[in-house]
N, CA, C and O atoms as CSV, one atom per row, in Angstrom:
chain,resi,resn,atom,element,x,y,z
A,1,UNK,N,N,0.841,-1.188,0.000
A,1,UNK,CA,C,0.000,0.000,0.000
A,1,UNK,C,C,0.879,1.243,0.000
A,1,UNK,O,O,1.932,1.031,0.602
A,2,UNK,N,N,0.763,2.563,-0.527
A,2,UNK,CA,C,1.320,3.117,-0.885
A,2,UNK,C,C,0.974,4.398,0.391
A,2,UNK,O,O,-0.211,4.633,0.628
A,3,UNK,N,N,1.852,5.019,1.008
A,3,UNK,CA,C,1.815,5.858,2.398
A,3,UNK,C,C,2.040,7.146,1.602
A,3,UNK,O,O,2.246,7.257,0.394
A,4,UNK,N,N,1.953,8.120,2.565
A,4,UNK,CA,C,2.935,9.606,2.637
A,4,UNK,C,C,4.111,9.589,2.050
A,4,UNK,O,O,4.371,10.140,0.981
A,5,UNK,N,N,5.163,8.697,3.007
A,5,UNK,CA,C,6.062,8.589,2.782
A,5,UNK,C,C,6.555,7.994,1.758
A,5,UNK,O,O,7.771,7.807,1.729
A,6,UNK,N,N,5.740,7.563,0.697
A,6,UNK,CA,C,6.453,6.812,-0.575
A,6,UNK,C,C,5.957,7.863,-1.479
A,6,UNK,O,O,6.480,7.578,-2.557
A,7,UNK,N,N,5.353,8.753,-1.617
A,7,UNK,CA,C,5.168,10.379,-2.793
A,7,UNK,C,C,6.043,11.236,-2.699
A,7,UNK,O,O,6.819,11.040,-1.764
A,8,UNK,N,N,6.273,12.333,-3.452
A,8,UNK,CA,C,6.785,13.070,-3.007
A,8,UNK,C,C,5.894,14.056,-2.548
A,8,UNK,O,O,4.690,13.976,-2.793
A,9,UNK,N,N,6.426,15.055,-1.849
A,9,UNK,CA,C,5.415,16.105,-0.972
A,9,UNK,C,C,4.730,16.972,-2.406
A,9,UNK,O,O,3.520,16.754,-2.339
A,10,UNK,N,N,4.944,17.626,-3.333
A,10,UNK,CA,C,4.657,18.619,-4.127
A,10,UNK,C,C,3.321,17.781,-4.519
A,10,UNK,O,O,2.210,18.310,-4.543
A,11,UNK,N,N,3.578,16.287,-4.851
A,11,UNK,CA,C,2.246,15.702,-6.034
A,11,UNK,C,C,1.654,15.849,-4.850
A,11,UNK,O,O,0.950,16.858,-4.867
A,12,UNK,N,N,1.625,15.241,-3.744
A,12,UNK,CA,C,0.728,14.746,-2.351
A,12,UNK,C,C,0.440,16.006,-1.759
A,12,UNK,O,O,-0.646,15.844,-1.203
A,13,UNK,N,N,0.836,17.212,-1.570
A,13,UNK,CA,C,0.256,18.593,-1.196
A,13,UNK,C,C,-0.821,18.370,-2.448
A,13,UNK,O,O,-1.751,17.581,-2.280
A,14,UNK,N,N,-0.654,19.162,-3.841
A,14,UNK,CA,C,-1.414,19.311,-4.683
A,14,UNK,C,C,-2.862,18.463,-4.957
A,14,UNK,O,O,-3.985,18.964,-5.020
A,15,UNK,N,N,-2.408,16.664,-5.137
A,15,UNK,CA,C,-3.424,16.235,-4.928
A,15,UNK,C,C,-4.348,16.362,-3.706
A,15,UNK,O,O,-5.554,16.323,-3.947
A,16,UNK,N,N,-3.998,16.492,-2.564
A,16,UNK,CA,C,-5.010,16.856,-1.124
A,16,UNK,C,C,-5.410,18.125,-1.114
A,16,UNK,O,O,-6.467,18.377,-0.536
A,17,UNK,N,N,-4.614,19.260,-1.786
A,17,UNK,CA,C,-5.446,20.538,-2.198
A,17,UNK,C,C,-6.705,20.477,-2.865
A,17,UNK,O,O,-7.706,21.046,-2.429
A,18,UNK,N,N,-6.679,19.820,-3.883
A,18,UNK,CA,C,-7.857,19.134,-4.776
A,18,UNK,C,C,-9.209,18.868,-4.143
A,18,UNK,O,O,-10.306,19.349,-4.428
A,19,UNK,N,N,-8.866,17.975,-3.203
A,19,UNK,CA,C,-9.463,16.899,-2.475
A,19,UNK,C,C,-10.215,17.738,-1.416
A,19,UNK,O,O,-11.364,17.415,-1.119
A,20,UNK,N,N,-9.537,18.945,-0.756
A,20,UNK,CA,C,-9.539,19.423,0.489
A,20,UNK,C,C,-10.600,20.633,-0.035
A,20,UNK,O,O,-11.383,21.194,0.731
A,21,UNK,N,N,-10.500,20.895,-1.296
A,21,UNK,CA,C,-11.876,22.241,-1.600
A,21,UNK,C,C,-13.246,21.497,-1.851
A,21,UNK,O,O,-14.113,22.214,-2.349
A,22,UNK,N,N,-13.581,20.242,-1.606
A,22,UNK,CA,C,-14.743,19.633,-1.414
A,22,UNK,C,C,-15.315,19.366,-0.172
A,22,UNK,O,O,-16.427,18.864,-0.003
A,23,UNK,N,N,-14.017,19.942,1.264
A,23,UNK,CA,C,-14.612,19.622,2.179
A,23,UNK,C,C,-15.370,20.838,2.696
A,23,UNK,O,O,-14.921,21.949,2.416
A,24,UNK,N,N,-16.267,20.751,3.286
A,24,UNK,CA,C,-17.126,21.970,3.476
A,24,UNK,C,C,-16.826,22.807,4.986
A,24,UNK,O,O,-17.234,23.955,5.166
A,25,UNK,N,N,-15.892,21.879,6.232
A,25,UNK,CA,C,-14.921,22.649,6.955
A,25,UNK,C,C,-13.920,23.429,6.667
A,25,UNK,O,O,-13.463,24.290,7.419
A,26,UNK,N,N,-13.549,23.174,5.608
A,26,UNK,CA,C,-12.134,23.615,5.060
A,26,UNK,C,C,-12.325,25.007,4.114
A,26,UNK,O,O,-12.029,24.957,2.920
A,27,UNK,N,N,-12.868,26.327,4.761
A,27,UNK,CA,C,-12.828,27.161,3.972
A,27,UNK,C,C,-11.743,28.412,4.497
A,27,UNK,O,O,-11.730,28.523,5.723
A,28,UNK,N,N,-10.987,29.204,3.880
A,28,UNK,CA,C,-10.211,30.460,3.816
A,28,UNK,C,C,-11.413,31.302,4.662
A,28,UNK,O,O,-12.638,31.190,4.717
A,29,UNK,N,N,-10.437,32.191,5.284
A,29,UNK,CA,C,-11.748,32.813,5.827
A,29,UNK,C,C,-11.336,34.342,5.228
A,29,UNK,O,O,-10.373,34.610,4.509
A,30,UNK,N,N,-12.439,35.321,5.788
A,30,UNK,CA,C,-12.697,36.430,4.531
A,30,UNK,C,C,-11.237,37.445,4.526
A,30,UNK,O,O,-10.897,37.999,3.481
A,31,UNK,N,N,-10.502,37.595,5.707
A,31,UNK,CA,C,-9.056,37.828,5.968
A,31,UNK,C,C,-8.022,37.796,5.091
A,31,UNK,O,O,-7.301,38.723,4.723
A,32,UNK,N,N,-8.005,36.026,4.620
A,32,UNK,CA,C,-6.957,35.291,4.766
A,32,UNK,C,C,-6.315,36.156,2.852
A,32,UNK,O,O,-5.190,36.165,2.352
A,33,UNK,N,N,-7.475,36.658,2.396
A,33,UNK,CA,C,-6.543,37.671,1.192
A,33,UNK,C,C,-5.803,38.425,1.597
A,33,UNK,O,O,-4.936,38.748,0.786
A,34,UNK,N,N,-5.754,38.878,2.548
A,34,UNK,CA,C,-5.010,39.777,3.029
A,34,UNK,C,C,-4.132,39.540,3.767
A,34,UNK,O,O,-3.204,40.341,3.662
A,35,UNK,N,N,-3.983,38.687,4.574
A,35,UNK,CA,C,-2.715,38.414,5.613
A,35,UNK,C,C,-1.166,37.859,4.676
A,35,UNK,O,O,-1.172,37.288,3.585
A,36,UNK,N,N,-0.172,38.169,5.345
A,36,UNK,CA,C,0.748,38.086,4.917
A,36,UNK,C,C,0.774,36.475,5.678
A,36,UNK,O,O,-0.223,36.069,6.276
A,37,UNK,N,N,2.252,35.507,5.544
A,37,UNK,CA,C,1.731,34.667,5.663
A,37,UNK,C,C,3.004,33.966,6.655
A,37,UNK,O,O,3.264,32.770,6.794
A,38,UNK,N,N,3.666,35.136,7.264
A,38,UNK,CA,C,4.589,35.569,8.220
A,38,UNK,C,C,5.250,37.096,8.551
A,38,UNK,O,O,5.499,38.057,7.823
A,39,UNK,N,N,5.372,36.911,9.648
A,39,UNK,CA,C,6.679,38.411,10.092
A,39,UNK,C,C,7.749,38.324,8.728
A,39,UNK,O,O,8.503,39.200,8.306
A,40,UNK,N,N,7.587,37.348,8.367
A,40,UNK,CA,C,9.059,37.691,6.862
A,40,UNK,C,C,8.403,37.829,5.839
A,40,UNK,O,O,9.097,37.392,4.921
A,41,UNK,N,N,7.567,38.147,5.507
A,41,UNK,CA,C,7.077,37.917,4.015
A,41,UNK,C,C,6.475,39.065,4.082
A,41,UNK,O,O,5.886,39.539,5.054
A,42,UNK,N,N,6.655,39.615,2.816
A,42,UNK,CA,C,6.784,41.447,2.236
A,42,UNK,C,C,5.411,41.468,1.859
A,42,UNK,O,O,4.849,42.552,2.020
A,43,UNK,N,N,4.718,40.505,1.382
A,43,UNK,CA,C,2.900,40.830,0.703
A,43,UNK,C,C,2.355,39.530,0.791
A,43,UNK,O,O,2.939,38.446,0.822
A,44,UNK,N,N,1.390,39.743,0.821
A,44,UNK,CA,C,0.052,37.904,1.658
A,44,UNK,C,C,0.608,37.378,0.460
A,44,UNK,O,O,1.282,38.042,-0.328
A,45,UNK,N,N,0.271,35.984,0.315
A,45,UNK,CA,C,0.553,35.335,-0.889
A,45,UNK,C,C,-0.626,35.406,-2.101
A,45,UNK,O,O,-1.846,35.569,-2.080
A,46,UNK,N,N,0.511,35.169,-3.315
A,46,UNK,CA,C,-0.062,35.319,-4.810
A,46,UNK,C,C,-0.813,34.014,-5.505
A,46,UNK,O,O,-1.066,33.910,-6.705
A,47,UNK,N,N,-1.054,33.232,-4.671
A,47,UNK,CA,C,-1.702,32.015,-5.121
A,47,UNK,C,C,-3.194,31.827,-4.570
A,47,UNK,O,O,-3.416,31.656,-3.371
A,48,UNK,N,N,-4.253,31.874,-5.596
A,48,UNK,CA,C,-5.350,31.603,-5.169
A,48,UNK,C,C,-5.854,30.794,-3.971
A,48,UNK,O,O,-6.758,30.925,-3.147
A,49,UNK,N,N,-4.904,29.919,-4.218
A,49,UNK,CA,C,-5.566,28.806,-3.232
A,49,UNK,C,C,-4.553,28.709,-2.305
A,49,UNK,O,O,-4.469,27.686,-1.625
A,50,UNK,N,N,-3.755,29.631,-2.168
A,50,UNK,CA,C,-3.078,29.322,-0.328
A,50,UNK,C,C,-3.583,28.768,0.958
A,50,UNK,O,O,-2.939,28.494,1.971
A,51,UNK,N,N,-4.875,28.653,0.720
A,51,UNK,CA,C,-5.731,28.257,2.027
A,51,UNK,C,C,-5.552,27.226,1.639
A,51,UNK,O,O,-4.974,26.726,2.604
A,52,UNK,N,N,-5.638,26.155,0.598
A,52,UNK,CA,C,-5.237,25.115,0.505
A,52,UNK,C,C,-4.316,24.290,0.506
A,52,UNK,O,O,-4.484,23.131,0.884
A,53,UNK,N,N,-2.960,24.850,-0.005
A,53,UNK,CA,C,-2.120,24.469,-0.570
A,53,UNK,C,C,-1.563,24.240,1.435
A,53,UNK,O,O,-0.991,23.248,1.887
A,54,UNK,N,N,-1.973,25.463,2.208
A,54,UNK,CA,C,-0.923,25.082,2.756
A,54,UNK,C,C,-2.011,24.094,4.126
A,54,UNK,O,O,-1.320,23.628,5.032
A,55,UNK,N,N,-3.168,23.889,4.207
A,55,UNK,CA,C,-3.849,22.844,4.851
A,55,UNK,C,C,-3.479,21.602,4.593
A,55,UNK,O,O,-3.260,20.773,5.477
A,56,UNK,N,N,-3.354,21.322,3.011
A,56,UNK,CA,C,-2.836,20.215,2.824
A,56,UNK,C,C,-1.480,19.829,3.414
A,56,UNK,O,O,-1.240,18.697,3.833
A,57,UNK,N,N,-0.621,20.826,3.421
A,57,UNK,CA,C,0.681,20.920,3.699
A,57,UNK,C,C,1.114,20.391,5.276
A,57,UNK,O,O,1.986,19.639,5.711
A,58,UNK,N,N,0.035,21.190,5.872
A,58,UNK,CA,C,0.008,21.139,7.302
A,58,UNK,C,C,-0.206,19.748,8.128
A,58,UNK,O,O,0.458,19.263,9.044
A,59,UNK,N,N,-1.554,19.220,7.365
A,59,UNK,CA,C,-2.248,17.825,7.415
A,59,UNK,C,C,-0.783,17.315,7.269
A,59,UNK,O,O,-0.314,17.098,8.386
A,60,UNK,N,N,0.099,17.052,6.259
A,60,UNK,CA,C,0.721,16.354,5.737
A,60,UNK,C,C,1.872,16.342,7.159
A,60,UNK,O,O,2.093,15.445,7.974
A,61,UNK,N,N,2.337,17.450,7.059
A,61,UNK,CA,C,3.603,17.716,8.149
A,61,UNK,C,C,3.230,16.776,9.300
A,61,UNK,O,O,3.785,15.712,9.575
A,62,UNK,N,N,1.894,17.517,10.106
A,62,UNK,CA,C,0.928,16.330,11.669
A,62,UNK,C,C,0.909,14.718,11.140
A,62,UNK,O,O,0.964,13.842,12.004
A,63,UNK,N,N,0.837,14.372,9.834
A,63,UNK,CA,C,1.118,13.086,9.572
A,63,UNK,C,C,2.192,12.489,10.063
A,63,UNK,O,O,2.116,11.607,10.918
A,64,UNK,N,N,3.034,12.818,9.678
A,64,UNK,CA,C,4.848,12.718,9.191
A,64,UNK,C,C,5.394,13.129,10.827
A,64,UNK,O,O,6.284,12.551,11.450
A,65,UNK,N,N,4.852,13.895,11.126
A,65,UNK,CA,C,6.105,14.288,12.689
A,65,UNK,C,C,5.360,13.820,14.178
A,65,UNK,O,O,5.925,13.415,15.194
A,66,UNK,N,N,3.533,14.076,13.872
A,66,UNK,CA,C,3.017,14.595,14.930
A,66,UNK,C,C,3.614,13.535,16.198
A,66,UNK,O,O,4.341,12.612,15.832
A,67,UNK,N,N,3.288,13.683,17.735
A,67,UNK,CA,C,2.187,14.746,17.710
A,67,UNK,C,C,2.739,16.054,17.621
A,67,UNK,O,O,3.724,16.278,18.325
A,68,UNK,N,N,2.252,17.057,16.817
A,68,UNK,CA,C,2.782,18.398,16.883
A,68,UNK,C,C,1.991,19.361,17.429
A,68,UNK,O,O,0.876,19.023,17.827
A,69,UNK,N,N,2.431,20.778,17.554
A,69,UNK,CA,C,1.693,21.932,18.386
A,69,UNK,C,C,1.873,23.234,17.588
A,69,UNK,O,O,3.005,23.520,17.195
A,70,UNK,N,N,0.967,23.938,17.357
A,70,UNK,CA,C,1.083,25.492,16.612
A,70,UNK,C,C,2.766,25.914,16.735
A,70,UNK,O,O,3.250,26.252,15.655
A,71,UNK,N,N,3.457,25.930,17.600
A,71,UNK,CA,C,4.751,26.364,17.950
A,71,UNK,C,C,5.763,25.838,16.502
A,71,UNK,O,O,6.357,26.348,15.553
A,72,UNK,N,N,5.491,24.556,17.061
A,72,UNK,CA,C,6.315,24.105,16.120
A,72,UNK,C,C,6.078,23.886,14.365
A,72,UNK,O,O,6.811,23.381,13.515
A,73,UNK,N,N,4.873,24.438,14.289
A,73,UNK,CA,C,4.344,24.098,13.354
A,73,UNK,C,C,4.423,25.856,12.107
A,73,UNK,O,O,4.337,25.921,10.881
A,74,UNK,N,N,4.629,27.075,13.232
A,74,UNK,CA,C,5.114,27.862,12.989
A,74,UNK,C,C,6.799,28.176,12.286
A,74,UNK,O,O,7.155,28.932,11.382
A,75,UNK,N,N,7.517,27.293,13.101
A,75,UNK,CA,C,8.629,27.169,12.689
A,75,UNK,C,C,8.603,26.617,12.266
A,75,UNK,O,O,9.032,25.886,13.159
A,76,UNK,N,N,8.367,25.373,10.755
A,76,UNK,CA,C,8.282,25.599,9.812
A,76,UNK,C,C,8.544,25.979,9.011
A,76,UNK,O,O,9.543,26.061,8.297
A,77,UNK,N,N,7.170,26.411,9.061
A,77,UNK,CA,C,6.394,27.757,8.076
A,77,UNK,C,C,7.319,29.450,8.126
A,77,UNK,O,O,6.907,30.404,7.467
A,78,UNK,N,N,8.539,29.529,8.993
A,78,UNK,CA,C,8.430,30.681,9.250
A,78,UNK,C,C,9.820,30.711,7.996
A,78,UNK,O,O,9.782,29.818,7.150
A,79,UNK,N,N,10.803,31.573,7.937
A,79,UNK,CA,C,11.876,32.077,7.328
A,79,UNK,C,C,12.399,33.488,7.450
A,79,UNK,O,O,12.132,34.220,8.403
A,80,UNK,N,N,13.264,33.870,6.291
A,80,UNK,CA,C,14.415,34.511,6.656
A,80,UNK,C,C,13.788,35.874,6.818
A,80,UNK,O,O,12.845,36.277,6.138
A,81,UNK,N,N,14.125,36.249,7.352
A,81,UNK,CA,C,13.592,37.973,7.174
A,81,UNK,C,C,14.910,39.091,6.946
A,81,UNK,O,O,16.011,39.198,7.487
A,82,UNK,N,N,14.366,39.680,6.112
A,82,UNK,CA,C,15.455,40.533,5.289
A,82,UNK,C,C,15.597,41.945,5.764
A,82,UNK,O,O,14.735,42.710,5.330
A,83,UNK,N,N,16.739,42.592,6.773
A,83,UNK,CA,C,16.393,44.053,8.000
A,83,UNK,C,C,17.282,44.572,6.781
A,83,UNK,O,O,18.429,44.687,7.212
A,84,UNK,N,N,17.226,44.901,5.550
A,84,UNK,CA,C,18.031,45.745,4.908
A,84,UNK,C,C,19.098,45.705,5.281
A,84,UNK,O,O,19.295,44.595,5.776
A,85,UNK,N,N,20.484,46.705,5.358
A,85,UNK,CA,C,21.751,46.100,5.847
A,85,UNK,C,C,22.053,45.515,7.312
A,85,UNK,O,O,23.117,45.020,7.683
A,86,UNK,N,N,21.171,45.640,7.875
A,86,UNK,CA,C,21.514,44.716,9.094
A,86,UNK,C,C,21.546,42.995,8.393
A,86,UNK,O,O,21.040,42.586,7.348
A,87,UNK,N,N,22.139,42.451,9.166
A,87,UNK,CA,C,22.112,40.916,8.802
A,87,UNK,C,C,20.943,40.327,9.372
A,87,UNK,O,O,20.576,40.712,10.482
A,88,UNK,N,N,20.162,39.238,8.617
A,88,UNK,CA,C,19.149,38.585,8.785
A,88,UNK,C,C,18.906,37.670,9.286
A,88,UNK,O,O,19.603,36.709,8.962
A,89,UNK,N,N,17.788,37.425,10.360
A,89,UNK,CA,C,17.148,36.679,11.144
A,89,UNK,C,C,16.064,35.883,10.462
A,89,UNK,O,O,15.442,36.265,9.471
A,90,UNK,N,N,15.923,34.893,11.008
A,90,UNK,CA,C,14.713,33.809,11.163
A,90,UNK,C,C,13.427,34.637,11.998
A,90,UNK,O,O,13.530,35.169,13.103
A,91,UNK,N,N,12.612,34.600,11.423
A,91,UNK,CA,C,11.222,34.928,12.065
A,91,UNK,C,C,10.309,33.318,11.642
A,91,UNK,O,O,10.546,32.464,10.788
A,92,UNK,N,N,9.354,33.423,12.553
A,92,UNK,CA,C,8.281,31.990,12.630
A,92,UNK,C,C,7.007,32.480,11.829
A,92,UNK,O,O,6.532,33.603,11.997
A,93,UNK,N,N,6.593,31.729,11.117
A,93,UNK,CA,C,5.168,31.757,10.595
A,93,UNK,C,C,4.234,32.699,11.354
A,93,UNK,O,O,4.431,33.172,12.474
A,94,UNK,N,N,2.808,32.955,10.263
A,94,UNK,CA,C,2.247,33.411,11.041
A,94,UNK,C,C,1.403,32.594,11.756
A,94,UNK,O,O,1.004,31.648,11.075
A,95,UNK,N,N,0.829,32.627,13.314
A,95,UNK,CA,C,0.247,31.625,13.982
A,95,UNK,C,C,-1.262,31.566,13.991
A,95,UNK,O,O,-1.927,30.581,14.309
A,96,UNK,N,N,-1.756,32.833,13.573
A,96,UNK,CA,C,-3.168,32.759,13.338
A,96,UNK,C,C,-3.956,32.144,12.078
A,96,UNK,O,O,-5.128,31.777,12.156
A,97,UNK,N,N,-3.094,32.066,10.776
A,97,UNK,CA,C,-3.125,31.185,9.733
A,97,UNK,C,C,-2.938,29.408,10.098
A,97,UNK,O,O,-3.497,28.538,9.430
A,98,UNK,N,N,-1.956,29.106,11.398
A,98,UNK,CA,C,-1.636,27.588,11.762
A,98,UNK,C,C,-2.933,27.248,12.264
A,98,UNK,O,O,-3.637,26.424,11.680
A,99,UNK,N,N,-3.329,27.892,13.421
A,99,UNK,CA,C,-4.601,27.891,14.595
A,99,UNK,C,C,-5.507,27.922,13.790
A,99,UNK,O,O,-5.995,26.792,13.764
A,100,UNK,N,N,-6.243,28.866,12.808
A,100,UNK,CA,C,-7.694,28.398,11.676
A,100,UNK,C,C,-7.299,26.536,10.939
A,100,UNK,O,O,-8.124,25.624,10.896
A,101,UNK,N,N,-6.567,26.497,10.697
A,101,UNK,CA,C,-6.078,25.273,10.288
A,101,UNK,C,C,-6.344,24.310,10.543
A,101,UNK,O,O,-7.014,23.446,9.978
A,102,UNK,N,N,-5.566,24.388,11.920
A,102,UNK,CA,C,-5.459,23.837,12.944
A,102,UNK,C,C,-7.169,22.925,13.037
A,102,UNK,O,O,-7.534,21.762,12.863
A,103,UNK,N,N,-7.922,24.379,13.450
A,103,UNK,CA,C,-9.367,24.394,13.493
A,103,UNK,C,C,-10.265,23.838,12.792
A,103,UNK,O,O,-11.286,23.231,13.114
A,104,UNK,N,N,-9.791,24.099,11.765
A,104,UNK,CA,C,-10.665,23.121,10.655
A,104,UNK,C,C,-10.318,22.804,10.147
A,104,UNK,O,O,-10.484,23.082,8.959
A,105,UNK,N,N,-9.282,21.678,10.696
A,105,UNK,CA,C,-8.880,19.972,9.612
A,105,UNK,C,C,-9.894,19.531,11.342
A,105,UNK,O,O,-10.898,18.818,11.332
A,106,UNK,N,N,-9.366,20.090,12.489
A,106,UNK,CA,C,-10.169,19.078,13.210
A,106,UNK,C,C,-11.528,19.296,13.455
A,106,UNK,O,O,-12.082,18.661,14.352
A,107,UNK,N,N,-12.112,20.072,12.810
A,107,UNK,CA,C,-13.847,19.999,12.431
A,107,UNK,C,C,-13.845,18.701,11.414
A,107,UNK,O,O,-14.455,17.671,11.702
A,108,UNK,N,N,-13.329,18.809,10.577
A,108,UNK,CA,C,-13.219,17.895,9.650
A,108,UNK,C,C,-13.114,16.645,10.088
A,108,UNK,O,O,-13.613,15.768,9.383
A,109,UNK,N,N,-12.511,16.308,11.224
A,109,UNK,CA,C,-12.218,15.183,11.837
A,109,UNK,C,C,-10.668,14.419,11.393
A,109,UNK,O,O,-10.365,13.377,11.974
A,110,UNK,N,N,-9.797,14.963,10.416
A,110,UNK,CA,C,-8.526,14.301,10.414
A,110,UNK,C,C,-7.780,14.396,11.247
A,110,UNK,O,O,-6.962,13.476,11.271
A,111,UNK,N,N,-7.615,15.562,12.429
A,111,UNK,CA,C,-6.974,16.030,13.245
A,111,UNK,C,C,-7.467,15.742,15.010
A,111,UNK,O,O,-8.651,15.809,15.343
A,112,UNK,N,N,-6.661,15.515,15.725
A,112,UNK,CA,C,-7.345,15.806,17.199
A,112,UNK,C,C,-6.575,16.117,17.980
A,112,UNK,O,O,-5.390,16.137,17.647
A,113,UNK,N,N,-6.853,16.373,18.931
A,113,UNK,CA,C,-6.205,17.089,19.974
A,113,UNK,C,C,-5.428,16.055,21.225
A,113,UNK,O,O,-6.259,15.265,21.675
A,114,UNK,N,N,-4.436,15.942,21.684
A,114,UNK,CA,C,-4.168,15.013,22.588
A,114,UNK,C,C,-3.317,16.011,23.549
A,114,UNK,O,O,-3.273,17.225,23.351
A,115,UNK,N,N,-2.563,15.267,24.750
A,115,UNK,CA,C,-1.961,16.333,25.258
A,115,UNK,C,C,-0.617,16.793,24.899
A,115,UNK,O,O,-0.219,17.950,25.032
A,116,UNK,N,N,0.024,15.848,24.454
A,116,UNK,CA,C,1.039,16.418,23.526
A,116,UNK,C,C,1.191,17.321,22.174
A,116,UNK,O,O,2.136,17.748,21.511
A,117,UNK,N,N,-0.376,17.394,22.104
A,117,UNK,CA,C,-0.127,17.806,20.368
A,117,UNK,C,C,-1.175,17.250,19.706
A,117,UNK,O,O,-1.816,16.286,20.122
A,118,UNK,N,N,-1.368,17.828,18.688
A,118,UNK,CA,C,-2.041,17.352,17.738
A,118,UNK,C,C,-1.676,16.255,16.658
A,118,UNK,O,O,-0.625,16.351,16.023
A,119,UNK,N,N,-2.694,15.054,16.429
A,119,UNK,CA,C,-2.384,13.948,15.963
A,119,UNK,C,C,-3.362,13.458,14.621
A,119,UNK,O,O,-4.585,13.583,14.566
A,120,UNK,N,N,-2.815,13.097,13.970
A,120,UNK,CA,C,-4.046,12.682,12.951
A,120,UNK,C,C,-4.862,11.648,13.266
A,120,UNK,O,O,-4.501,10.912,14.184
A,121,UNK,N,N,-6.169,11.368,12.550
A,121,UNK,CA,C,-6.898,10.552,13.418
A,121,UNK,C,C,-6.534,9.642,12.162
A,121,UNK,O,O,-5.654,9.800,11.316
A,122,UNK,N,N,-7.704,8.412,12.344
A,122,UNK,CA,C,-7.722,7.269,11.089
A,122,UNK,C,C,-8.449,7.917,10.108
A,122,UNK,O,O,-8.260,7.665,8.918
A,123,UNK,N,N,-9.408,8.872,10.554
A,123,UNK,CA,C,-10.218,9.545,9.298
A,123,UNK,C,C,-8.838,10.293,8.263
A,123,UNK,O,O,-8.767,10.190,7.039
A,124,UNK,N,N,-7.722,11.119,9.268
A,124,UNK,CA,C,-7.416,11.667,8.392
A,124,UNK,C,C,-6.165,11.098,7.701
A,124,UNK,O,O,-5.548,11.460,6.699
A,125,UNK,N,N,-5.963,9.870,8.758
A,125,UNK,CA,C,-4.537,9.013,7.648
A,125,UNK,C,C,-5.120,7.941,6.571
A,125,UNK,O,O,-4.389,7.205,5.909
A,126,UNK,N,N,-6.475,7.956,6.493
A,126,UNK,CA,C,-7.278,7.178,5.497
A,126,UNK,C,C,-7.455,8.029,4.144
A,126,UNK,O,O,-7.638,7.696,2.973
A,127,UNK,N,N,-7.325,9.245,4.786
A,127,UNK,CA,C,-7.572,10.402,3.607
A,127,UNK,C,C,-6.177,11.109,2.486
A,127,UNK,O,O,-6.314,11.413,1.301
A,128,UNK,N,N,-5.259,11.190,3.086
A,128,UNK,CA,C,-3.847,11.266,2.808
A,128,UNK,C,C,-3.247,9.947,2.336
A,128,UNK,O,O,-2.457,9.959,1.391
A,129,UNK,N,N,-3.595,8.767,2.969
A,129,UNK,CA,C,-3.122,7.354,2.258
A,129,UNK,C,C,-3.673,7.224,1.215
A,129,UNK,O,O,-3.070,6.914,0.187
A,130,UNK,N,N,-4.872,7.426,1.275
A,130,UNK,CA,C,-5.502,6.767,-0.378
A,130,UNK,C,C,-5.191,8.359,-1.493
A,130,UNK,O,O,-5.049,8.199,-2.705
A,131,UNK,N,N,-5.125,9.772,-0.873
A,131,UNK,CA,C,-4.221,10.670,-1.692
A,131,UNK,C,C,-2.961,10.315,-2.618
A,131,UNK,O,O,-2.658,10.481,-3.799
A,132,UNK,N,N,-2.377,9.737,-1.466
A,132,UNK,CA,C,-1.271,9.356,-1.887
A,132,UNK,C,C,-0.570,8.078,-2.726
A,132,UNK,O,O,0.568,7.778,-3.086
A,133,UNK,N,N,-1.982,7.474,-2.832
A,133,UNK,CA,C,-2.182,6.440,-3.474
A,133,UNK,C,C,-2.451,6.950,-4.774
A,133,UNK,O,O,-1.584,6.752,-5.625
A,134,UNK,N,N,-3.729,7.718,-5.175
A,134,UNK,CA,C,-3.724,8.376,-6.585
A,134,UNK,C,C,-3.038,9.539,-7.104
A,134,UNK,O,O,-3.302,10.207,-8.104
A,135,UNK,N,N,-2.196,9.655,-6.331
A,135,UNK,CA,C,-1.065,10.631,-6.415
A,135,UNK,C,C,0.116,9.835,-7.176
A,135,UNK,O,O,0.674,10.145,-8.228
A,136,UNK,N,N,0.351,8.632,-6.275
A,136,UNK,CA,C,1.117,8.393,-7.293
A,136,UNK,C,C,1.029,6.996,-8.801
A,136,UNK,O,O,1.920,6.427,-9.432
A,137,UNK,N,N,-0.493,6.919,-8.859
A,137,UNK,CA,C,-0.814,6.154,-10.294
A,137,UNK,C,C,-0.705,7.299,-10.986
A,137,UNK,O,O,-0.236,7.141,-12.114
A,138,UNK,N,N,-1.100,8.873,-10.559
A,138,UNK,CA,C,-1.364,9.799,-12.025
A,138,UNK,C,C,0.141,10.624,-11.819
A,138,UNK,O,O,0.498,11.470,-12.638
């Protein structure tokens, strides 16, 4: 049977992006055009579907590491930030983009809450396995 770990991340993000605008928890909220998508990043992002691209992303990461927590899930997501001639620092994601996420993969039910962290459930490693299954026939 074919896992996470046997795709590569780009087909297996993309295909669960797909997958993930049919779920009816899983919506961008009216904001999310506008937010930048960290302390480092100069303008929100240029891709329609960022709400997706990076849910899928996220799902994928809580697969692969969990249990994980917004913290770490920020760092990440976060990168370089550019102080003009001062030399450049690491800044973390933004956390209010992780936390909606967060929020609704586990409305959705792939996600839950434990005390360590957040974990995927069977709903949502049933959903990413068989992704990743027609991810990689096409």
């Amino acid at each position: 049977m074919t896992t996470v770990r046997d795709v590569a991340a780009a087909k297996l993000v993309a295909a669960a992006k797909e997958k993930l605008k049919n779920i009816e928890s899983v919506k961008p909220p009216a904001w999310a055009r506008f937010a930048k998508s960290g302390a480092q990043a100069h303008r929100p992002p240029e891709q329609p579907d960022f709400w997706y691209i990076r849910t899928a992303s996220i799902l994928r990461r809580i697969y692969l590491d969990g249990p994980v927590g917004t913290s770490r899930l920020r760092t990440y997501y976060g990168g370089r930030k550019r102080r003009g001639y001062k030399p450049a620092h690491f800044k973390r994601g933004s956390g209010n983009i992780v936390r909606k996420i967060l929020q609704q993969l586990e409305a959705a039910g792939f996600i839950a809450k434990t005390a360590k962290g957040r974990t995927v459930t069977p709903k949502g490693q049933k959903f990413l396995d068989n992704t990743a299954f027609e991810a990689s026939k096409g």
